[in-house]
N, C-alpha and C positions, 0 to 999 in steps of 0.2 A: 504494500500500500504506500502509496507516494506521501507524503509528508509534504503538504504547503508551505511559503517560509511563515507565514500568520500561525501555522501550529506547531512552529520549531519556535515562537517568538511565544506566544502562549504559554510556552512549557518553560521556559526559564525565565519569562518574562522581560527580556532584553531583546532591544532590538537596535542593530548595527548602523542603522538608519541615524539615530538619535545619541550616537555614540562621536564626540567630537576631537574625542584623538581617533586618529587613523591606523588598522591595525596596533586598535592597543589588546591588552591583553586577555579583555572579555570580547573582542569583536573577534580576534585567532582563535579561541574557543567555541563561539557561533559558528563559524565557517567550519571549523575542524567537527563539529558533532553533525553539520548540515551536508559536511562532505563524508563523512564515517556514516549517515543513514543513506544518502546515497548508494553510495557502498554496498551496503549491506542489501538492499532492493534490487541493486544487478545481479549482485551475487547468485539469491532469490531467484531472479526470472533465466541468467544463465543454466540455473540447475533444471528449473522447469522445459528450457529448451532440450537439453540435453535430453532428459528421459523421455521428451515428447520424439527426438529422434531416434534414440531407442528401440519405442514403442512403434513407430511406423516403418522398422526396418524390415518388415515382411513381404514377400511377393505375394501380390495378388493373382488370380488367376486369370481373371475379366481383366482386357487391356484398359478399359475406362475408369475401372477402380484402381489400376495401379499408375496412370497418367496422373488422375488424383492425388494418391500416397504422393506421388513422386512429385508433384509441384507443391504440396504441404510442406514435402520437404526441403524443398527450395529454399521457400518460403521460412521456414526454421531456420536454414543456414542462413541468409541473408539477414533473420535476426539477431542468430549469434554474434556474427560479423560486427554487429551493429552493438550489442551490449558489449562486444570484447574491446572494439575503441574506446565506450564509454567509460569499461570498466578501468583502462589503462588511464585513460585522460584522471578521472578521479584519483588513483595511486599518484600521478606525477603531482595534482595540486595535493594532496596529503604531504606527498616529500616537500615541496618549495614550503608549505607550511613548517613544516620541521627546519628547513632550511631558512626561515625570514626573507626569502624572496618571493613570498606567496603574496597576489593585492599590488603589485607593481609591475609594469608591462615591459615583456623580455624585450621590447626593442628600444625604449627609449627609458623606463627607470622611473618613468611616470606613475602616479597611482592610477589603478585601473579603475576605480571608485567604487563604492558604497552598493548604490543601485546597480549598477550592472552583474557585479560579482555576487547581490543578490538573487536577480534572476539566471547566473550562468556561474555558477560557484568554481566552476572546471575554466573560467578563461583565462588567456595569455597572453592578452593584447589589450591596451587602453580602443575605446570604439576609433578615433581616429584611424590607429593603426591597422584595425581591424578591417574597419572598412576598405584603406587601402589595398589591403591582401585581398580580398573579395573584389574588388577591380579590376586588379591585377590580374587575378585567374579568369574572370567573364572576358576580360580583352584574349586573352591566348586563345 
């Protein structure tokens, strides 16, 4: 079950927002329990993929039951794929957290701010930068 940041804010009753040192040491705590349930949720739906692929590794006999099977499981793979980045992205903002370079943008040293890392806990780029890189790749 995904956790809102209003029910991560709820439950310790702090909120990062309203917090006017930047990465102080209750705001690295917010982010580190909001990135560890994170975490924990992939974790969760990785295993849930997993035994779902498991479970559809059978031959069917009917070719249209098993075109089925077989694009489910597509389908699964392409979501693993997808929780495996997420889960990695989460692990590397845990490390920079550990590390005090968590909340500042790998290319310029900027804070990546309050709001955004709100809504993207896992980002690495102040939006300036960000957006650049999303430019950059539409133009290629």
């Amino acid at each position: 079950m995904t956790q809102s940041p209003s029910s991560l804010q709820s439950i310790s009753g702090y909120s990062p927002l309203n917090d006017s040192e930047y990465m102080s040491p209750e705001m690295v705590r917010y982010f580190k329990d909001k990135l560890n349930a994170m975490h924990k949720e992939v974790l969760a739906k990785e295993k849930a993929i997993a035994q779902n692929l498991l479970e559809d590794t059978c031959r069917e006999p009917d070719p249209l039951d098993r075109s089925v099977t077989e694009e489910l499981c597509n389908t699964d793979l392409t979501l693993q794929e997808h929780e495996d980045h997420l889960r990695r992205e989460i692990e590397e903002a845990l490390q920079r957290l550990d590390d005090d370079s968590y909340g500042y943008c790998e290319a310029t040293d900027e804070p990546i701010g309050v709001r955004r890392l709100d809504v993207m806990p896992t980002a690495r780029y102040c939006l300036a930068v960000q957006e650049k890189k999303e430019a950059e790749t539409l133009t290629r």
